[in-house]
C-alpha positions as CSV (number, residue, x, y, z in Angstrom):
1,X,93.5,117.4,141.4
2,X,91.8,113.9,141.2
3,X,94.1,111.2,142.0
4,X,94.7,109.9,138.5
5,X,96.1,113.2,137.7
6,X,98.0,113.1,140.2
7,X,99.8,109.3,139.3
8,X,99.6,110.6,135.7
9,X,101.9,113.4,137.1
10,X,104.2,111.3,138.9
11,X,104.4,109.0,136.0
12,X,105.4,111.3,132.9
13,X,108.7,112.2,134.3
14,X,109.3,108.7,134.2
15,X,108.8,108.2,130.5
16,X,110.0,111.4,129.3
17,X,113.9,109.2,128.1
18,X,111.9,106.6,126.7
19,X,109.4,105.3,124.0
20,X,106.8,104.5,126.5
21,X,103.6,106.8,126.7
22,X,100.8,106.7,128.5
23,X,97.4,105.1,127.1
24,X,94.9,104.7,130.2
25,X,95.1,105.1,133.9
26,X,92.5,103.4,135.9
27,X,91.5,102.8,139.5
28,X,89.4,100.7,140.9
29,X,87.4,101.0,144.7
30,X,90.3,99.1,146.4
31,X,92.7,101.4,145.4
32,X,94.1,98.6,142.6
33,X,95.8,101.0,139.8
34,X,96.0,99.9,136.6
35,X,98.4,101.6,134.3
36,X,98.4,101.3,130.2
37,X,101.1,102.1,128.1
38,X,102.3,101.6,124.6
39,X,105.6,102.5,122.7
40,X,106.4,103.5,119.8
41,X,109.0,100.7,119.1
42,X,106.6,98.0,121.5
43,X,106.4,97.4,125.0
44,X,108.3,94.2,126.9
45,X,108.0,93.2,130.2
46,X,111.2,94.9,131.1
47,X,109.6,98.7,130.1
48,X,106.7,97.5,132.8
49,X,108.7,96.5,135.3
50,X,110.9,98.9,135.5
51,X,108.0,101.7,135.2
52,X,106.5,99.7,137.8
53,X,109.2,100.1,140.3
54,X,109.8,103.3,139.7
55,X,106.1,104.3,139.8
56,X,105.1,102.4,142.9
57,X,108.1,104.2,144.9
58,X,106.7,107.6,143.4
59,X,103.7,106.8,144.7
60,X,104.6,106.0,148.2
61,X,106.7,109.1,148.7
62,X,103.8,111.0,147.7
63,X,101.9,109.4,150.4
64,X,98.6,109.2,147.9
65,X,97.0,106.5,150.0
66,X,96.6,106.2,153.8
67,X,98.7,103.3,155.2
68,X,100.3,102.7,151.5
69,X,96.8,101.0,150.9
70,X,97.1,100.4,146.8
71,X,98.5,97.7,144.7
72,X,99.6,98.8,141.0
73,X,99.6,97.0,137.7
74,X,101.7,98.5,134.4
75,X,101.1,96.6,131.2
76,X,101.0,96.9,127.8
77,X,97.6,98.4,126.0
78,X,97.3,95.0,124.3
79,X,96.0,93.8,121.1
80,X,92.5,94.1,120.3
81,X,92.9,97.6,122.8
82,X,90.9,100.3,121.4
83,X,93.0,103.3,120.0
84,X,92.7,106.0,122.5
85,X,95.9,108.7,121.9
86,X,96.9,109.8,118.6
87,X,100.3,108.6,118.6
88,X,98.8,104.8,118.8
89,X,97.5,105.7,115.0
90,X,100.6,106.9,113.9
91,X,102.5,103.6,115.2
92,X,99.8,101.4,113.3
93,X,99.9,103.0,110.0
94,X,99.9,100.5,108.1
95,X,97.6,98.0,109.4
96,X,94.3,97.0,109.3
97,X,91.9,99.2,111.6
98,X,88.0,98.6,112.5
99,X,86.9,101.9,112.7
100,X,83.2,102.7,114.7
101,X,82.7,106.4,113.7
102,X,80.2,108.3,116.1
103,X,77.9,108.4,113.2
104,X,77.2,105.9,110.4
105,X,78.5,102.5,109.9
106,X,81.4,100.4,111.0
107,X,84.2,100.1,108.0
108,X,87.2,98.0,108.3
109,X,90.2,99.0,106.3
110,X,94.0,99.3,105.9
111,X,95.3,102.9,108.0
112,X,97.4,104.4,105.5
113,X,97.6,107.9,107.3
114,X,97.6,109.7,110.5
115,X,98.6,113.2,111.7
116,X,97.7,116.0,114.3
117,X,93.6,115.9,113.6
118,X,92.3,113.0,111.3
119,X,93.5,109.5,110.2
120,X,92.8,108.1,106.6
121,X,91.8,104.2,105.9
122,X,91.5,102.8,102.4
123,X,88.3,100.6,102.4
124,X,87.9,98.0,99.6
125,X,84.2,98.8,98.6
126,X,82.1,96.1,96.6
127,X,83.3,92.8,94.5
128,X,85.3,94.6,92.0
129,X,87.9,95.4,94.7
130,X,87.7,99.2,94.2
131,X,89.2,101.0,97.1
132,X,88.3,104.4,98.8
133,X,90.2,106.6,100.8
134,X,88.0,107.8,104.0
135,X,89.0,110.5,106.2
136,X,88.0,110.8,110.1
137,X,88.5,113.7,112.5
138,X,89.5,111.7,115.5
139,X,86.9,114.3,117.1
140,X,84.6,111.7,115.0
141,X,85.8,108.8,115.9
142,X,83.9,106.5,118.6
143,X,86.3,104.1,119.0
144,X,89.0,102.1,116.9
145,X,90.6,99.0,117.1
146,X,93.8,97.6,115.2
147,X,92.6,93.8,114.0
148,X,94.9,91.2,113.8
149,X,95.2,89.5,110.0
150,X,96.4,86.1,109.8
């Protein structure tokens, strides 16, 4: 088992009495683990503390690095974040979503849907305002981002 796996494995049990899931795991050469999570009702400082504590003792008991050689990070996925698990779609119904699909064009529109296998956006298409409803496998999907409207 590769040693995200293995943090991702000390790390659900944590979460499993709260909101939080996870959204990315990554290391870096000097052992500097960064940890992404989101929620369905948001994530506050307090969530990534506390993960973090709990996390970074779990980690030492499992002895994953020689000498306790590793520093860890938990924050929020952030805005402007790609999409990367399902149940980030589902929390953002609702909101405007850039969508790159692994073939054709960019579209921008409003996510109005989101379940087990696709999401649907309505896209305003020409000057008339006329709207479409466009359906994506996430299987089809190259990468998503939520954009902020002011």
């Amino acid at each position: 088992m590769e040693i995200t796996q293995k943090i991702e494995s000390l790390l659900l049990p944590l979460l499993e009495d709260t909101d939080l899931f996870v959204v990315d795991i990554k290391i870096n050469p000097t052992n500097n683990i960064v940890v992404f999570l989101d929620a369905d009702e948001g994530v506050t400082v307090a969530k990534c503390t506390s993960t973090n504590k709990k996390l970074y003792a779990a980690i030492e008991d499992a002895q994953l690095f020689v000498d306790g050689d590793f520093s860890l990070e938990v924050s929020s996925a952030g805005v402007g974040e790609p999409l990367k698990q399902q149940r980030q779609y589902i929390k953002n119904v609702g909101r405007l979503l850039e969508v790159t699909p692994l073939e054709g064009d960019v579209f921008e529109g409003k996510l109005i849907a989101a379940d087990d296998e696709k999401i649907s956006v309505e896209v305003v298409i020409s000057k008339k305002k006329e709207t479409t409803i466009i359906t994506v496998p996430y299987t089809a999907i190259k990468q998503s981002t939520v954009q902020i409207s002011f």
